[in-house]
N, C-alpha and C positions, 0 to 999 in steps of 0.2 A: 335480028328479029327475036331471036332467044334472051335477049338482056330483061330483068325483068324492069317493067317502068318503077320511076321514083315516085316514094307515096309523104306529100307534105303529113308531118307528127306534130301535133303538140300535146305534151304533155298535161291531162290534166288532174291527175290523182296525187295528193301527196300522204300517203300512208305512214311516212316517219315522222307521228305527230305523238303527243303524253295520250291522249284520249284511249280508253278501252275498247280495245277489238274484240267484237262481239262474234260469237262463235257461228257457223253457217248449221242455217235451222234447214234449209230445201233442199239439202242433199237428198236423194231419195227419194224424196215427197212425192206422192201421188197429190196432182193438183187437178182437182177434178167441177169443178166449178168459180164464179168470177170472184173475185175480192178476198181470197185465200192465201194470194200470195202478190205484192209488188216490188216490182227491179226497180231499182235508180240508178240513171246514169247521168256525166257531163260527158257533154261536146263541143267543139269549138265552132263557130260562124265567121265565116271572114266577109273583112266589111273593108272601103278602102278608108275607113278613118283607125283602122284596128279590129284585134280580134272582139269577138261578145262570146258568151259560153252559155248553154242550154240546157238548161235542169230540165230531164227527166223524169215523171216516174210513170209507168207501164204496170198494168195490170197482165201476169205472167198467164193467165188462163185464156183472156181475152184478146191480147195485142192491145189493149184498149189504152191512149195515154190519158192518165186519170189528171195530171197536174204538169204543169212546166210554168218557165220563167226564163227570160233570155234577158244578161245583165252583160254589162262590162267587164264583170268580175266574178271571183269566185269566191266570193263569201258565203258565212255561215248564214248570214239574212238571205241570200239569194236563194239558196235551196229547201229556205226554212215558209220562201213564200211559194214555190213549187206544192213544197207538204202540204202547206194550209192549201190551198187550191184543188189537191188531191184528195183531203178529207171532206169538202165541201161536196165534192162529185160521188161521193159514196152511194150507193146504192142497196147495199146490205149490209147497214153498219153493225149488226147483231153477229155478224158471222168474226169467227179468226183470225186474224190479220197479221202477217209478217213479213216486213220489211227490210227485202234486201239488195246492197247495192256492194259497191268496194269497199276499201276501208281507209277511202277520203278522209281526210280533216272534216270537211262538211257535215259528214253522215255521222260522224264520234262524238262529235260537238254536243255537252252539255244541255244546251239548248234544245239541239234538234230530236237528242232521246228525250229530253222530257216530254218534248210535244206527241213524240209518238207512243209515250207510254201512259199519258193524261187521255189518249184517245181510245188505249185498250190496244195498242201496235206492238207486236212482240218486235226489236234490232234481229237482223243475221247481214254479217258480210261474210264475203269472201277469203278462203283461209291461205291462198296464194297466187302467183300473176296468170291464173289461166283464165281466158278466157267464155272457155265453156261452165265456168261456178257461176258470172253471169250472160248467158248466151245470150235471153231476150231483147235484155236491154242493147247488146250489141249489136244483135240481130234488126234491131226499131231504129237504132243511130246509121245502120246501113241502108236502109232502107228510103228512110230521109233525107241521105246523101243522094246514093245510086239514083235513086228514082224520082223526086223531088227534086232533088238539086239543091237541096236546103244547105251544100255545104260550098257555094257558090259565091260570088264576093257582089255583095250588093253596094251597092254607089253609099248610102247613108246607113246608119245605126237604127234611126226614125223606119225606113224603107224596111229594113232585116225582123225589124219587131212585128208589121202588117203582116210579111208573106210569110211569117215562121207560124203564126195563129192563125192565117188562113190554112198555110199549107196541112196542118194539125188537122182541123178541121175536117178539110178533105179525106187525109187519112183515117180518121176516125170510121167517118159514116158513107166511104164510097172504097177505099182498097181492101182488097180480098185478101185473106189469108189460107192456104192449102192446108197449115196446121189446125185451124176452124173450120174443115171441110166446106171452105170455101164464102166462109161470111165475113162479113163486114167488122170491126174490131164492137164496133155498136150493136151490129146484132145478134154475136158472140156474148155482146155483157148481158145481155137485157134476157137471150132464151137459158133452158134449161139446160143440163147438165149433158155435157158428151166428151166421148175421150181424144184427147191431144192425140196429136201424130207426133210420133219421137225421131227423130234424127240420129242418126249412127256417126258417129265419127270417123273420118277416113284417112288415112295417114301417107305425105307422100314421102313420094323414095326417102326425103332426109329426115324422114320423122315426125314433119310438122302437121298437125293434126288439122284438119279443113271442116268445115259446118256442110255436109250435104247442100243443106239448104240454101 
């Protein structure tokens, strides 16, 4: 009963690409209200015709998912219609904006900086494989999984695109978060300014570090 269970991986970051890695702007950041700072992340969907993969992006103050996109694949258009999606749902486009996720091919992509610096988006990724550089987003891909079940093998591809924007949905504007003492990621974006609850890191016996949360 001590054996730990096996956890299916796939891989979806390929960071040994020509593209510029963009230095991490949220170290430290006091994030203290919504659209100041968004995570992006990919996940994978299992479906019985094959995997699909889930563009992310999360609004870091909120929980709030501002954009996604569930394709077959992981191209640079796949993530680049997440963004557009994400800058459509803005809210307070006047304010600062900075954009951070891994240091994907996707996110390096030519392309996908110009869109976000045509829009006033400052790039930051991640400056090595830890996890907590981007916690949120792993935090919202868990969540999806654990609780939703959205990482579940759905019969069709057709089927996996319905309940992944429904499930979205639901999350948005009915699960709680303890870090938004206790609101909704919607009604987190939408009220004024209050302070995050921060998480301690915890380490076990062999050193690996755990999310509290």
């Amino acid at each position: 009963m001590l054996v730990g269970r096996k956890k299916n991986y796939t891989r979806t970051t390929n960071s040994y690409h020509r593209f510029k890695k963009w230095p991490n702007l949220i170290k430290d950041k006091v994030i203290d209200a919504p659209e100041q700072v968004w995570v992006s992340d990919i996940t994978y969907i299992n479906t019985r015709k094959g995997y699909m993969y889930l563009f992310l992006i999360t609004d870091a103050y909120s929980k709030k998912i501002m954009g996604h996109h569930l394709s077959e694949g992981m191209k640079v258009e796949d993530g680049i219609k997440a963004l557009r999606m994400a800058l459509s749902n803005r809210c307070y486009p006047e304010r600062e904006l900075i954009h951070h996720s891994d240091r994907g091919l996707q996110y390096g992509h030519p392309r996908y900086i110009e869109i976000l610096e045509n829009n006033g988006v400052k790039p930051s990724m991640t400056t090595k494989h830890d996890p907590y550089e981007n916690a949120v987003a792993e935090r919202v891909n868990g969540i999806l999984k654990g609780e939703f079940d959205v990482g579940g093998i759905y019969p069709t591809m057709e089927m996996a695109i319905r309940e992944v924007k429904s499930v979205i949905e639901i999350y948005n504007q009915e699960r709680p978060h303890l870090s938004c003492r206790m609101m909704t990621p919607w009604e987190a974006h939408s009220q004024g300014k209050y302070e995050l609850k921060k998480w301690k890191k915890r380490f076990l016996s062999c050193g690996i570090p755990q999310d509290k949360n």
